[in-house]
C-alpha positions as CSV (number, residue, x, y, z in Angstrom):
1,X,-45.7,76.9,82.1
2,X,-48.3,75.3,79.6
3,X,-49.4,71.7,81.2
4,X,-48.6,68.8,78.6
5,X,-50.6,66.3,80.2
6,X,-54.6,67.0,80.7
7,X,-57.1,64.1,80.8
8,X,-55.0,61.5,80.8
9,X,-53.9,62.4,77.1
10,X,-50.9,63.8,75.4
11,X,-51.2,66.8,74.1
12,X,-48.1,67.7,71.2
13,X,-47.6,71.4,69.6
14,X,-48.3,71.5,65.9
15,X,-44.9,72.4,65.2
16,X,-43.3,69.6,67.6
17,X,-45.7,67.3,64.8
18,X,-44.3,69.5,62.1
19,X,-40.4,68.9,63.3
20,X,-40.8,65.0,63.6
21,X,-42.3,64.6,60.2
22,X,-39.5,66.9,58.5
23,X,-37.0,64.2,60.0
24,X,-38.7,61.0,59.0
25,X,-39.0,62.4,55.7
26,X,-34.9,63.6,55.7
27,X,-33.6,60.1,57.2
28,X,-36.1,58.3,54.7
29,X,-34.4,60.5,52.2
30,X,-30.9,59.9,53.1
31,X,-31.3,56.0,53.5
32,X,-32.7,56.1,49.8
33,X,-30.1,58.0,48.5
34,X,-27.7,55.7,50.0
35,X,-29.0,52.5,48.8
36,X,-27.7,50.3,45.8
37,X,-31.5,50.9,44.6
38,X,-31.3,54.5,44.1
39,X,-28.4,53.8,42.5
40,X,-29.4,51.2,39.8
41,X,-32.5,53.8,39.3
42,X,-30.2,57.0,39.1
43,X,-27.2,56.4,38.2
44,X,-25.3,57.0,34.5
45,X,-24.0,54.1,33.5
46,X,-20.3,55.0,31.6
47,X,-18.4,52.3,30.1
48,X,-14.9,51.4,31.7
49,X,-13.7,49.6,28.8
50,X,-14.1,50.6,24.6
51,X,-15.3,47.9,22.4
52,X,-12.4,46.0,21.3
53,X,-14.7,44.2,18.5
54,X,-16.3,44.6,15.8
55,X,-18.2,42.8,12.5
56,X,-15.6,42.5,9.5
57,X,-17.2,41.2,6.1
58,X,-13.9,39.4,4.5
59,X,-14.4,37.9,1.3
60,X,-13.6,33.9,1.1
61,X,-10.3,32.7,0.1
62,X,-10.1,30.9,-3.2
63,X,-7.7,28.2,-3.8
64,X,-5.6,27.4,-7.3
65,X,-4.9,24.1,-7.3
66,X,-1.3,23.4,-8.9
67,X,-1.5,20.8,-11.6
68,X,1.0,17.4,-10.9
69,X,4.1,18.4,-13.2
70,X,4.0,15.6,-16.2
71,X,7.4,14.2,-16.5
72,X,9.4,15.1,-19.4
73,X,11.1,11.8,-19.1
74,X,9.2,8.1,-19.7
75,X,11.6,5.0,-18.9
76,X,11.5,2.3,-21.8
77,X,11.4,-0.7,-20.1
78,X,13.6,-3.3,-22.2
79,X,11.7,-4.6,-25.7
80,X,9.6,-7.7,-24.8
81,X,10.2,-10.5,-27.4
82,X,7.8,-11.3,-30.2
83,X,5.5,-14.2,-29.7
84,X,5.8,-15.9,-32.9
85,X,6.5,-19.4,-31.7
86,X,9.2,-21.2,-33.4
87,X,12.2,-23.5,-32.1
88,X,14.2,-22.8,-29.2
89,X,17.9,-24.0,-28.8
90,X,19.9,-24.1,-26.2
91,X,23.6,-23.6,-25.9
92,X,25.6,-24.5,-22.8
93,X,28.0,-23.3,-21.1
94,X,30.0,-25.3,-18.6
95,X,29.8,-28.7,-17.9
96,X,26.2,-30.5,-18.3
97,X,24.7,-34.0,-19.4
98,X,22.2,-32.6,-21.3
99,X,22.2,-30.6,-24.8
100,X,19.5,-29.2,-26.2
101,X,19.9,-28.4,-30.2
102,X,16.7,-27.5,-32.4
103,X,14.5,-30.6,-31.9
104,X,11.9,-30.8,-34.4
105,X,8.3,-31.3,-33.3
106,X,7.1,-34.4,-32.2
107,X,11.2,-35.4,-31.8
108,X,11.6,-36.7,-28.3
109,X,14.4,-35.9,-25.6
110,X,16.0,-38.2,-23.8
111,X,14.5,-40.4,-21.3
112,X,14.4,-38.8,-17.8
113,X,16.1,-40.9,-15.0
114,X,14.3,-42.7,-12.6
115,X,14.0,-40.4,-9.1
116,X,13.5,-41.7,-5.9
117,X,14.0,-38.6,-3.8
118,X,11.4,-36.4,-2.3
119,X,12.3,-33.8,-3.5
120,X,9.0,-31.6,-5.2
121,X,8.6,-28.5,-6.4
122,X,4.2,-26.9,-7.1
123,X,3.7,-23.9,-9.2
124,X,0.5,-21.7,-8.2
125,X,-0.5,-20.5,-11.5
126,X,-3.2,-18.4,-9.8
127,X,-0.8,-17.2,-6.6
128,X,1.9,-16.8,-8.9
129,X,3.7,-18.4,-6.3
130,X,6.3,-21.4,-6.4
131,X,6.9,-24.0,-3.4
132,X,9.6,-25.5,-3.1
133,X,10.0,-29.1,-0.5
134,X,11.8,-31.5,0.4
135,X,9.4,-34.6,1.9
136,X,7.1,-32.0,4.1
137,X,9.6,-29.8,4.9
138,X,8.8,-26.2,3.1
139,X,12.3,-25.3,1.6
140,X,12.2,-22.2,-0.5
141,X,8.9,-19.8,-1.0
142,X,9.6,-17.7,-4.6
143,X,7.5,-15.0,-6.0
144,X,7.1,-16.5,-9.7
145,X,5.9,-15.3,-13.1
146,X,3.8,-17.8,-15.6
147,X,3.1,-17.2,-19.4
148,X,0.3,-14.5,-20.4
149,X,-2.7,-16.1,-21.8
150,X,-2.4,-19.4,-19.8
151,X,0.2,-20.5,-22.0
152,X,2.3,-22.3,-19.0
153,X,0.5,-25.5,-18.9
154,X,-1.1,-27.2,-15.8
155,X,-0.4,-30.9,-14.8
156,X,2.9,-33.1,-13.3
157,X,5.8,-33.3,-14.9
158,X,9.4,-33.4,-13.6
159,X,13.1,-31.6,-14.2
160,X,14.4,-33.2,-17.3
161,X,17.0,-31.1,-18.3
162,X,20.1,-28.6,-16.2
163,X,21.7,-26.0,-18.3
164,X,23.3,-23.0,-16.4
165,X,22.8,-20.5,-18.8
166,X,20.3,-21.9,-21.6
167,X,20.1,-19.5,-24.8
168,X,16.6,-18.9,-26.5
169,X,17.4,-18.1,-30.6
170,X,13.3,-17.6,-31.0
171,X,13.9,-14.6,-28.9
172,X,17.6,-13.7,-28.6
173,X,17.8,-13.9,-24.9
174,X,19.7,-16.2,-22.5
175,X,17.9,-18.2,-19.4
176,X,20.3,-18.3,-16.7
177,X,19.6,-21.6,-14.3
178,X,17.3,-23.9,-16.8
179,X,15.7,-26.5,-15.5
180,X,13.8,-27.6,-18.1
181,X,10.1,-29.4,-17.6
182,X,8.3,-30.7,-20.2
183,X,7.8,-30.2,-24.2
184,X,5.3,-28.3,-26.6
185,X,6.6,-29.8,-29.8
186,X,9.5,-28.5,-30.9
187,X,9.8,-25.4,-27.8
188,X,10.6,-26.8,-24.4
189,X,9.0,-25.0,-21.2
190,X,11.0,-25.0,-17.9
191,X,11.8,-22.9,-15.1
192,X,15.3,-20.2,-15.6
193,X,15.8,-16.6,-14.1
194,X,15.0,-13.1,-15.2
195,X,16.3,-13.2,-19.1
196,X,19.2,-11.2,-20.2
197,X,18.8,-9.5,-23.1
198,X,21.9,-9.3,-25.5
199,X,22.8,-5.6,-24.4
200,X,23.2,-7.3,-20.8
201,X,19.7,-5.9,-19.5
202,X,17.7,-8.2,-17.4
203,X,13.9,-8.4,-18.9
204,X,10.4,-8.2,-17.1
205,X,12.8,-6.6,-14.0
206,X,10.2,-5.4,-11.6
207,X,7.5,-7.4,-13.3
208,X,7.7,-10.9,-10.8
209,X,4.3,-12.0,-9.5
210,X,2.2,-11.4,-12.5
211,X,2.6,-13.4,-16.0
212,X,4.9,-12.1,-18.4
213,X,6.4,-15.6,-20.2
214,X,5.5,-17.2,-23.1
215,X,5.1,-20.4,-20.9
216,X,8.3,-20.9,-18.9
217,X,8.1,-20.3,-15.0
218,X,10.6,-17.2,-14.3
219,X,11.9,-16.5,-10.8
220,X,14.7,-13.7,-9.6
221,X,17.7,-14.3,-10.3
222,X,18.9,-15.3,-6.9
223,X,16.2,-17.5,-6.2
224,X,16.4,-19.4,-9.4
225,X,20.0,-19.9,-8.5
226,X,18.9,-21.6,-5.5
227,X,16.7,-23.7,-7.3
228,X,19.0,-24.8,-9.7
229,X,21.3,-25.9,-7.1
230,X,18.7,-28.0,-5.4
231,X,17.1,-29.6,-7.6
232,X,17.8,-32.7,-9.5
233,X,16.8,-34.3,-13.1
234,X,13.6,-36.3,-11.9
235,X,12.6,-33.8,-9.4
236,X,8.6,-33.6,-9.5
237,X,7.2,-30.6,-11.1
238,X,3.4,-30.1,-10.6
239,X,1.8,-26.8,-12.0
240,X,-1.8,-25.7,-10.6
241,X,-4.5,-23.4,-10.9
């Protein structure tokens, strides 16, 4: 039997050396081949999952815009009367005071009756607007229409004449609820409703709040019904810009 040990040294067989290095190289080998390293380094990548994608070219979408259909049918309002000034008369129907029948120009009514109320009704010319009061108190508020061109005219005057349902020959139309206000020669200006035409249609319907007149203040219907009611001959009138 060989000694192992001489000299105090070890001394190994060449092929114990060979045997150990074989091994270290085989578990160095194996640990490698096991490791997520070797695998990132080796390993074929295969897809789990086809493209579900892909780049499309699609033309853009063009709009035709549809033109607004024209109606085939215009409403005619009703005709608006001429402006050729001339002479109003007024008919009346039911019982009144007052009577109105072609005055010639510079011809003078009757004097108005002293009024001692407080009673006042102001005419906004520019808020086409009438306000209607009794001492402070705001009574009515009215939408109102004036005459085109400034013909309604501005200053203080007061109700001198009541006819329910006043009829204008110049134009052919009747005035329902006239409180007439002051005089331009022969043609007397005052406040009535919406006209009525003689084929029973109202005129400048749907035109209140802007003027339409030839210089009488023009309210609803309703309203000037109202008005008519409440106010009195010698009620104060003022018209304003």
């Amino acid at each position: 039997m060989n000694k192992l040990i001489s000299l105090g040294r070890i001394r190994v067989f060449p092929s114990l050396i060979l045997l150990l290095i074989c091994g270290s190289l085989g578990l160095a080998f194996f640990f490698f081949s096991s490791s997520p390293a070797s695998a990132a380094l080796f390993a074929t990548v295969t897809p789990t999952q086809e493209n579900l994608w892909a780049f499309v070219n699609l033309p853009k979408a063009t709009y035709t815009r549809t033109p607004f259909s024209t109606p085939t049918e215009i409403t005619t309002l009703a005709p608006l009367p001429t402006e050729t000034p001339g002479v109003m008369a007024m008919d009346v129907f039911a019982d009144t005071s007052v009577q109105i029948n072609n005055l010639a120009a510079g011809e003078q009514i009757q004097s108005i009756p002293a009024y001692s109320g407080s009673k006042y009704i102001l005419v906004d010319i520019s808020e086409q607007h009438m306000y209607v009061y009794d001492g402070d108190t705001l009574v009515y508020s009215f939408v109102a229409s004036t005459g085109i061109h400034n013909a309604t005219r501005a200053g203080t005057f007061a109700v001198q004449s009541k006819i329910p349902n006043a009829y204008g020959s110049t134009w052919n139309i009747w005035m329902p609820s006239w409180l007439g206000i002051y005089w331009a020669g022969g043609l007397e200006n005052g406040i009535h409703a919406l006209p009525i035409l003689p084929n029973g249609a109202t005129l400048w319907a749907g035109f209140l709040g802007r003027p339409v007149s030839y210089g009488c203040v023009v309210l609803g219907t309703y309203e000037a019904s109202l008005l008519y009611d409440w106010a009195q001959i010698g009620t104060t009138v003022e018209i304003q810009w």
